[in-house]
C-alpha positions as CSV (number, residue, x, y, z in Angstrom):
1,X,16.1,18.4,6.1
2,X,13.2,17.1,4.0
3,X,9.7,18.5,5.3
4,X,6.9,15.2,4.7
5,X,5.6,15.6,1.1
6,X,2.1,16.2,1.0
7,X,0.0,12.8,0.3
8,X,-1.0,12.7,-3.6
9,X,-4.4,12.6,-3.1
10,X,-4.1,16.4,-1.8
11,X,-1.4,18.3,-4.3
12,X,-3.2,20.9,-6.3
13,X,-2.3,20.4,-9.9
14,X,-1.6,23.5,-12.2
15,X,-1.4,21.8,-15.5
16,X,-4.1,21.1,-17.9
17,X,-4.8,17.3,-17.4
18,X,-4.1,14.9,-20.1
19,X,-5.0,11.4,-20.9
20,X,-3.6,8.2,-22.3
21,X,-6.3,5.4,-23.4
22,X,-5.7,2.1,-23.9
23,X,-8.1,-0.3,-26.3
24,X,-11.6,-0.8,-26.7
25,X,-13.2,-3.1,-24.0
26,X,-15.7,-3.5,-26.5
27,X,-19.3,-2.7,-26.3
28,X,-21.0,-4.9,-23.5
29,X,-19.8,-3.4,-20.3
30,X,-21.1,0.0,-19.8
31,X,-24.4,0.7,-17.5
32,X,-28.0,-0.3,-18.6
33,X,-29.1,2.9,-20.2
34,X,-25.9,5.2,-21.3
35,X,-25.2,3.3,-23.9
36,X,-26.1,5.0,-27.1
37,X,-26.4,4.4,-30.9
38,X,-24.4,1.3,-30.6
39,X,-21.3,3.2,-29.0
40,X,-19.0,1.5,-27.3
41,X,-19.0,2.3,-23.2
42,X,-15.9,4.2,-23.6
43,X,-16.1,6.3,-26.7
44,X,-19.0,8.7,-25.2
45,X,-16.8,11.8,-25.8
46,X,-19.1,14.3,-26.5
47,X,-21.0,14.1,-22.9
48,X,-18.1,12.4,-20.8
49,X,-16.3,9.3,-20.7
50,X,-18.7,6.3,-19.9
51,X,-17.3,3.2,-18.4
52,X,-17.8,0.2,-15.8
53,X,-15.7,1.2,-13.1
54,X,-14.3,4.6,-11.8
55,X,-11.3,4.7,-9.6
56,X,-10.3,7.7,-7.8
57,X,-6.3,7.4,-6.5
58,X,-3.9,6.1,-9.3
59,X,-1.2,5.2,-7.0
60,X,0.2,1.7,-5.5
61,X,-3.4,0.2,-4.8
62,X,-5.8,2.1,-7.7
63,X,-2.8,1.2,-10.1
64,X,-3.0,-2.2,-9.6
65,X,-6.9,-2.4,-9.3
66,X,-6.7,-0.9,-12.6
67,X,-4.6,-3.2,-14.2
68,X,-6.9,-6.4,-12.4
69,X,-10.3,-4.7,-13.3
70,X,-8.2,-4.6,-17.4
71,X,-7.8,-8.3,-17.3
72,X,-11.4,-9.0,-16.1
73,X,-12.5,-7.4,-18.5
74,X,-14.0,-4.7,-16.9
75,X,-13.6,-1.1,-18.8
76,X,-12.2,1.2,-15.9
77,X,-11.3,5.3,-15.6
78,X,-8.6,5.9,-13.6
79,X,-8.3,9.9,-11.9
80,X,-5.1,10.5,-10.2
81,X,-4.5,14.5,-9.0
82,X,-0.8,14.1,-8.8
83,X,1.2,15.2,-11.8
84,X,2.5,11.8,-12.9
85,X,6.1,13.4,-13.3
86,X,6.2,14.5,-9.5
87,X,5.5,11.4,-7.9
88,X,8.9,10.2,-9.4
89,X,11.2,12.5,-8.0
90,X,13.0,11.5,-5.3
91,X,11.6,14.4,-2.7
92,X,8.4,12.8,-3.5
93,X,8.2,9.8,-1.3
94,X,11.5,8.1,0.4
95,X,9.3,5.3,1.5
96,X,9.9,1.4,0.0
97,X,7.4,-1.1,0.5
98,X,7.5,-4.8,2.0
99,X,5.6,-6.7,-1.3
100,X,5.3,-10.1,0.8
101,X,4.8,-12.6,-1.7
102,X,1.1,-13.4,-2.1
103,X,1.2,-9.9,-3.0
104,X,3.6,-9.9,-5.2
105,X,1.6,-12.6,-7.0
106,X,-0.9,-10.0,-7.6
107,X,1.8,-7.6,-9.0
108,X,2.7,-10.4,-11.7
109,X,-0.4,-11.8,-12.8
110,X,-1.3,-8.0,-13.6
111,X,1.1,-7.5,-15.5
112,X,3.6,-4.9,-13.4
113,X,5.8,-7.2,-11.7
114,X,7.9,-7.5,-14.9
115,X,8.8,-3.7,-14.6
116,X,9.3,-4.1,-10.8
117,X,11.5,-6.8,-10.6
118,X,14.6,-5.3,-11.8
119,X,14.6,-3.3,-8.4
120,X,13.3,-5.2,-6.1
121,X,15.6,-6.5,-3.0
122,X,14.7,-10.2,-1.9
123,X,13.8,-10.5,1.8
124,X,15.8,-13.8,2.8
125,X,15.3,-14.1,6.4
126,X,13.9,-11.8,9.2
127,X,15.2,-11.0,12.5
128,X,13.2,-9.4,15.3
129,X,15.2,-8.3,18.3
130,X,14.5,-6.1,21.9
131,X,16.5,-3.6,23.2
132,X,17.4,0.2,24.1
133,X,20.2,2.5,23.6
134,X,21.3,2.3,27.0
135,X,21.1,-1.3,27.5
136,X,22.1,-2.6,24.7
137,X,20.4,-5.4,22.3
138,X,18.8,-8.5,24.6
139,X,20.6,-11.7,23.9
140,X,17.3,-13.8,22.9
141,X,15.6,-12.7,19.6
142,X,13.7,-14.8,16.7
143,X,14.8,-15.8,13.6
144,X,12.7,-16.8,10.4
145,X,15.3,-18.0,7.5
146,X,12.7,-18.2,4.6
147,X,14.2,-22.0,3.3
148,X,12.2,-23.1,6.4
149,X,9.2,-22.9,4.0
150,X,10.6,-23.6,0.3
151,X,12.8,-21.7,-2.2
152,X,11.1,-18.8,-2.3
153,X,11.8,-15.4,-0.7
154,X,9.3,-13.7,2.0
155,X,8.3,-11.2,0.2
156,X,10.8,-8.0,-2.2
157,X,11.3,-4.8,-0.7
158,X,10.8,-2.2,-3.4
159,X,11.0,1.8,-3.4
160,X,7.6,3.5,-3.6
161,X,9.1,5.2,-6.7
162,X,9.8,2.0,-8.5
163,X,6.2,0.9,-8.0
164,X,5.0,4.0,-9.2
165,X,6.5,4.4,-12.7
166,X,5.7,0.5,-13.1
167,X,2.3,1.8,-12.8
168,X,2.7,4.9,-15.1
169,X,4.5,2.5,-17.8
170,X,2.0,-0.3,-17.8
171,X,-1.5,0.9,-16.5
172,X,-2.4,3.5,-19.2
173,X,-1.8,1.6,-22.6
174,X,-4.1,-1.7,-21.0
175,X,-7.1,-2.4,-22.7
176,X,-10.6,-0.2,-21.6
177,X,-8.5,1.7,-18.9
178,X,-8.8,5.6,-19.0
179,X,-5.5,6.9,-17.2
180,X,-6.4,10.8,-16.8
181,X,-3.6,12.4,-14.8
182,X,-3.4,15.0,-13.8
183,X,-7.2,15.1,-12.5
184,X,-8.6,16.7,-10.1
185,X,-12.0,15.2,-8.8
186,X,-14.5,18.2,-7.8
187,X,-17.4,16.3,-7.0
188,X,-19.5,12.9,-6.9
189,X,-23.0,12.0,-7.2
190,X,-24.2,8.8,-6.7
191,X,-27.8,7.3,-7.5
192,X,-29.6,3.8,-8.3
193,X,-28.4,4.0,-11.4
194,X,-25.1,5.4,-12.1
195,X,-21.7,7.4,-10.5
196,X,-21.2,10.5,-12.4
197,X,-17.9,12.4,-11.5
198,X,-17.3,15.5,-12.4
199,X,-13.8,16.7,-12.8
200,X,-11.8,20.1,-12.0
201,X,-11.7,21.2,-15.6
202,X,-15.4,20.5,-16.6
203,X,-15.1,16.7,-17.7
204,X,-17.7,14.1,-16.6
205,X,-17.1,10.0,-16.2
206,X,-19.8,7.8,-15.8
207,X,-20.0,4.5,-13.8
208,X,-21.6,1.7,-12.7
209,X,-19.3,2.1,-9.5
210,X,-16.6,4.8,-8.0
211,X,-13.9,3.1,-6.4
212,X,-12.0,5.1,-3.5
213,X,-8.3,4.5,-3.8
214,X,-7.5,7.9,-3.0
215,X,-5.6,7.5,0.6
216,X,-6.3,8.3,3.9
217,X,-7.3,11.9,3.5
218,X,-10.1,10.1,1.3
219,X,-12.3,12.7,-0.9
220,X,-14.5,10.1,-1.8
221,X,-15.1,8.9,1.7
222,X,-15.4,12.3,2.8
223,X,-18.1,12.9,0.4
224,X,-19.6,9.8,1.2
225,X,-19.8,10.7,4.3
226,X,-18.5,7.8,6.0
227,X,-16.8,7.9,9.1
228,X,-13.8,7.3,10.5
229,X,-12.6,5.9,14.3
230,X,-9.3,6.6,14.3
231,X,-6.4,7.8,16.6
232,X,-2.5,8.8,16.9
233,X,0.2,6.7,18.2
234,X,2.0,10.1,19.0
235,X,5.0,8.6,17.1
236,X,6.5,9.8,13.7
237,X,7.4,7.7,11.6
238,X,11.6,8.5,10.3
239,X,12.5,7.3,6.7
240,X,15.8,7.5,4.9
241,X,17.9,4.9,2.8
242,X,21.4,4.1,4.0
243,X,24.4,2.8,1.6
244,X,26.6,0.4,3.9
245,X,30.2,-1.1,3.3
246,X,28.8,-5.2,3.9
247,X,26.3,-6.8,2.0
248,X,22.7,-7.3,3.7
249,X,22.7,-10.8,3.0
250,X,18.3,-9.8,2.0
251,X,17.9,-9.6,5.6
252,X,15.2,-7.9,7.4
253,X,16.0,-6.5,11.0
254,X,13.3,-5.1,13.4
255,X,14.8,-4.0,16.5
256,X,12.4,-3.1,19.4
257,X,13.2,0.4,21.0
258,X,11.6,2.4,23.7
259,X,10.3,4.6,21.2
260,X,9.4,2.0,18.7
261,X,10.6,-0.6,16.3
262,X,14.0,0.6,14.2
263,X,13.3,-1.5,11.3
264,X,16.4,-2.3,8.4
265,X,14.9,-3.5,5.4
266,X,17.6,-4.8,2.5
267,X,17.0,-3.2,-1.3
268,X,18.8,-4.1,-3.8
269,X,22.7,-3.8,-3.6
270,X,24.5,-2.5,-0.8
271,X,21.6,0.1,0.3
272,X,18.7,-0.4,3.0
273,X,15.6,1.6,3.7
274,X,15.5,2.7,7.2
275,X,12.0,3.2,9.0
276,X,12.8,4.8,12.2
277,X,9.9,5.0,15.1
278,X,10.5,7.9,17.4
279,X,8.5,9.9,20.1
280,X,6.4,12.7,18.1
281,X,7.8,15.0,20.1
282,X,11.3,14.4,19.4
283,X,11.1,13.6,16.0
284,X,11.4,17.1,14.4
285,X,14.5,17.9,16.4
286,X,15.8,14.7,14.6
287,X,14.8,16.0,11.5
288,X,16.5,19.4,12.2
289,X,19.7,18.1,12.8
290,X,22.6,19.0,9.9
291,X,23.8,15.8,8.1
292,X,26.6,14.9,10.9
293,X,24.2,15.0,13.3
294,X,21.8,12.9,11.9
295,X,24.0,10.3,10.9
296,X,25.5,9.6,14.4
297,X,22.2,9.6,15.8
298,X,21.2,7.0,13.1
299,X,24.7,5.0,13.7
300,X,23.8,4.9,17.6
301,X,20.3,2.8,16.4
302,X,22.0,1.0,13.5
303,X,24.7,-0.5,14.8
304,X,28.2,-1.0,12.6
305,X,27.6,-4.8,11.7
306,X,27.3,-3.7,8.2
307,X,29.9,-1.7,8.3
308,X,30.3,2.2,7.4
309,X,27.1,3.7,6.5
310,X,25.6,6.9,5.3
311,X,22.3,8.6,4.2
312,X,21.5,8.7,0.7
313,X,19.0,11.0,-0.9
314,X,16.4,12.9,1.1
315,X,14.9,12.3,4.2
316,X,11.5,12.3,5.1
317,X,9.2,12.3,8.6
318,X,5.5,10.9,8.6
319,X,3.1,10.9,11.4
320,X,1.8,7.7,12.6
321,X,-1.8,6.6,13.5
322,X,-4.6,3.9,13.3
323,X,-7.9,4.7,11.2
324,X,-9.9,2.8,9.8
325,X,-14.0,3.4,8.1
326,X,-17.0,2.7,9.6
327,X,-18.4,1.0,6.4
328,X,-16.2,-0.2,3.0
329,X,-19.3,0.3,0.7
330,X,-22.1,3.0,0.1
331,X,-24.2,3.0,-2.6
332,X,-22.7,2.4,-5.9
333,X,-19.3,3.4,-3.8
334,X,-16.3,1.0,-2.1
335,X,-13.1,1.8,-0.4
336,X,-10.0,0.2,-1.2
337,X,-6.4,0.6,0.5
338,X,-5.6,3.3,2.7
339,X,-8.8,5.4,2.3
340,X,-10.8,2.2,4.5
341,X,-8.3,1.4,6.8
342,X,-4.7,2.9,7.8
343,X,-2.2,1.0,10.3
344,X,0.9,1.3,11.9
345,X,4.2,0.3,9.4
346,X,5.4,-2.4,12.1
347,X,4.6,-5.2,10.0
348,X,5.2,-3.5,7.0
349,X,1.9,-4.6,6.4
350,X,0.2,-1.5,5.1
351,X,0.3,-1.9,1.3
352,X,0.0,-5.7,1.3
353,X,-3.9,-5.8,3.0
354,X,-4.6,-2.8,0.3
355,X,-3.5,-5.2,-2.7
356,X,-5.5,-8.1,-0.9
357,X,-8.3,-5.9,-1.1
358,X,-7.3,-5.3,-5.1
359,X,-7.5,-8.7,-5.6
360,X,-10.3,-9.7,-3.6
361,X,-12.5,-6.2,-5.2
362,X,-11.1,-7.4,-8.8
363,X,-12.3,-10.7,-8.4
364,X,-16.0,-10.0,-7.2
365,X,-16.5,-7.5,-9.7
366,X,-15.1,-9.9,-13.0
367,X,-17.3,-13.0,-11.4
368,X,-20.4,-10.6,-11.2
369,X,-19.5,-9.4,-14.8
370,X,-19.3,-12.7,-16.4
371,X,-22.6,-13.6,-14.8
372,X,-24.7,-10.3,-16.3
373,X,-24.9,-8.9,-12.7
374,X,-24.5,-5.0,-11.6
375,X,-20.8,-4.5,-10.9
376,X,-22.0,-1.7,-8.7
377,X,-25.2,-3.5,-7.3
378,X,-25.8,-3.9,-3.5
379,X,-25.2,-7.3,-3.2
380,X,-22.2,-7.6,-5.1
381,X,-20.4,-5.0,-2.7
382,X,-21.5,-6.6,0.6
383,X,-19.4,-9.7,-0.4
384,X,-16.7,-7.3,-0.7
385,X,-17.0,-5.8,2.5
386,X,-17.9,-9.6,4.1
387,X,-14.5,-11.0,2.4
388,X,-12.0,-7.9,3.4
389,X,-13.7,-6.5,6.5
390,X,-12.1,-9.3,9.3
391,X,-8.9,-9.5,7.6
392,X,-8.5,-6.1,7.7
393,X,-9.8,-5.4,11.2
394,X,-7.7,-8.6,12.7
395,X,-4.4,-6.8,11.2
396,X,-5.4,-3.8,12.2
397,X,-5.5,-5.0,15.7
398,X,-2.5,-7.1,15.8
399,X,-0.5,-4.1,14.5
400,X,-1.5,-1.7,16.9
401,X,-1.1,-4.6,20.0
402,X,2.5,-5.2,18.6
403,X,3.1,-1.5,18.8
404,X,2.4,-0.9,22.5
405,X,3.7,-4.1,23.8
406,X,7.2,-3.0,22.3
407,X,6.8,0.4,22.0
408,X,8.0,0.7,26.1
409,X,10.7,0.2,28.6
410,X,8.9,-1.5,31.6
411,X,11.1,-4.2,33.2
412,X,8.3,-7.0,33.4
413,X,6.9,-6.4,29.7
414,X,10.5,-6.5,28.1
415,X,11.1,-10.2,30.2
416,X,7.6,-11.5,28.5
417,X,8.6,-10.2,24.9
418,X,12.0,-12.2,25.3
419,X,11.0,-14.9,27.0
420,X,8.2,-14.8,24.0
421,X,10.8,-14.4,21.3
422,X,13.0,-17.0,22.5
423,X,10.3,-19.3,23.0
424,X,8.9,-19.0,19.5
425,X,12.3,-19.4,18.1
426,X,12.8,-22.6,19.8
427,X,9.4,-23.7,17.7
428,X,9.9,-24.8,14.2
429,X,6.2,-25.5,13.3
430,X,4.9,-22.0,15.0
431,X,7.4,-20.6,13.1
432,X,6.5,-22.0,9.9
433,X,3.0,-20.9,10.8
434,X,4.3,-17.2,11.5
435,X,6.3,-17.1,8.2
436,X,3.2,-18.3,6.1
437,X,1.5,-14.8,7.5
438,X,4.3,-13.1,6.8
439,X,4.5,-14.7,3.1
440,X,0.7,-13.4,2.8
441,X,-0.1,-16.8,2.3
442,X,-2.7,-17.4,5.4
443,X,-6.6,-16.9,5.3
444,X,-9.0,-17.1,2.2
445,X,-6.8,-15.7,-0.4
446,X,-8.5,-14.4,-3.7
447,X,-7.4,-16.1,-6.9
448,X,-4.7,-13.8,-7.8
449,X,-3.1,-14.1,-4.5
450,X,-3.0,-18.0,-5.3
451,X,-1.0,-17.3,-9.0
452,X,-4.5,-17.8,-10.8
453,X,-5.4,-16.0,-13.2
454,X,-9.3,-14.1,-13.3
């Protein structure tokens, strides 16, 4: 048994920090004032690192915001507590990550998806089915075979892992980015003027604007202030990746249980990543159970239409709940990803609405740049919060409605969500309306979500 790891924004950090710098942004791009005797924004050694944009949370959304904010060029310090080495390891994080394929257009036009691809499993078709142990699987299900909407797949599932080094690799040596990990933020303050943070082992970075990317156990929301409505599903969330005899064919299964949806997501080769909904109360007697044990429990859920399967690597357990913030933006302050709004993984939505907010976030801040305005300014973050705020909030609800119409066994809602299933399935042009969500490709999409470039 794997006890949950704790979230990165959280581990305490013995080692010194160290930091990689990329290039120059050059000398027009630091805030009106703390510029001094012609230095560039990003060479104020002596009294702290001086740039445009602070980000606190160097993982799957502050990585890429990093990378976005590089080719706008914006001059950016990234501050990431985890030790860059333990996020790797495999006891880290178990999870993998539904990339749909707007998102993945993000990935690629900043420059990561090159070091992604290599490990990233297709997702071909989708199948959504009802049942429970004792009953058995309903005979009416949807199916979504993406050639219903061109050549190209839904979306990649990729390990959290993989993601992760991409980020180390790439982020550090772009141009004006600051990648100081591991960093420990001890405190902000915030004025008209500027963001100065001050770090764990006595460094200071100056911004026109902090950028929270740091989770939902936010520090900079906390110290913000902002609050949260939020609440638990009283589910845990079971994760484990499964080697199987058959090939997945990059088929997606999501099969609706009493307890919640039992979702079989295809990575590369003959492996899947397995996110298991249970009750939260029987969830750590799954996790307690030897390897045997486990496994036939698994097989009972799974099925044998792949074949023999077994666990590979570690497995991990994760408490599920809805939160989201009051407010996205404070004075000289915005919240990106997790740390403004956390959902249930039913969609496998959770990371794709963080790297919509990257893009949308990247693309306010290079438009205000190239037109001399305050990257941190007022008005500049209320489009933020105008563009991601009803996106965010309309997933956030269909997520958590999904989750208690299936998550049940009552006799007249099971007959609606077949009846619905099969209906839908019987629909080609709803369908092709349902796969465009699922492809990301619905809504006002920011530039890099459309495979443009800044």
């Amino acid at each position: 048994m794997t006890a949950p790891p704790t979230p990165p924004d959280l581990d305490a950090q013995a080692p010194r920090p160290t930091a990689r710098q990329g290039d120059s942004a050059g000398t027009d791009g630091g805030p009106d004032g703390l510029v001094a005797d012609g230095l560039a924004v990003d060479e104020l050694v002596a009294d702290g690192l001086v740039v445009d944009v602070l980000v606190v949370g160097g993982g799957l959304v502050g990585g890429p915001l990093a990378a976005a904010l590089s080719q706008g060029g914006l001059s950016v310090a990234v501050i990431d507590a985890a030790d860059p080495a333990a996020v790797l390891a495999a006891e880290f994080d178990g999870r993998a990550s539904a990339i749909a394929l707007a998102s993945q257009r993000v990935l690629a036009a900043t420059g990561l998806w090159d070091a992604i691809a290599p490990e990233a499993g297709p997702i071909l078709d989708i199948r959504v089915t009802d049942g429970s142990l004792w009953r058995g699987t309903s005979l009416l299900f949807l199916h979504y075979g993406h050639e219903a909407t061109g050549d190209q797949p839904f979306g990649y599932m990729v390990e959290n892992r993989t993601l992760r080094a991409a980020i180390q690799r790439v982020v550090p040596d772009l141009p004006g980015v600051h990648y100081l990990a591991p960093a420990r933020l001890a405190g902000l303050s915030r004025d008209a003027r500027a963001v100065t943070a001050r770090l764990a082992d006595g460094r200071r970075v100056t911004a026109r604007l902090v950028v929270g990317a740091d989770g939902r156990r936010s520090q900079v929301r906390a110290e913000a202030g902002i609050r949260l409505t939020q609440w638990s599903y009283r589910q845990a969330g079971i994760v484990c990746t499964v080697a199987h005899e058959e090939p997945h064919g990059g088929i997606a299964h999501e099969h609706f249980l009493p307890s919640g949806p039992f979702a079989i997501l295809p990575l590369p080769g003959n492996r899947s990543s397995i996110v298991w909904t249970e009750r939260e109360a029987l969830a750590p007697a799954l996790m307690a159970l030897d390897d045997d044990a486990f496994l036939f429990e698994l097989k009972r859920r799974f099925g044998d239409f792949l074949g023999g399967i077994s666990v590979v690597g570690p497995r991990f357990s994760y408490p599920l709940s809805l939160q989201f913030a009051r407010t996205y933006v404070d004075q000289r302050l915005v919240l990106t990803g997790d740390a403004a709004h956390g959902m249930h993984p039913i969609a496998g939505q959770g990371l794709n609405m963080g790297l919509r907010d990257v893009a949308a976030l990247a693309e306010i801040l290079t438009d205000a740049k190239r037109l001399g305005l305050d990257p941190g300014g007022a008005h500049v973050l209320a489009d933020y919060e105008r563009w991601r705020r009803f996106d965010n909030t309309l997933m956030l609800a269909l997520t958590d409605g999904l989750n208690r119409l299936f998550s049940n066994d009552l006799g007249p809602l099971r007959l609606v969500r077949d009846v619905g299933m099969a209906a839908v399935d019987r629909m080609p042009g709803l369908k092709k309306v349902f796969m465009r969500h699922a492809m990301g490709l619905v809504g006002d999409l920011p530039r890099l979500m459309r495979g443009e470039s800044l």
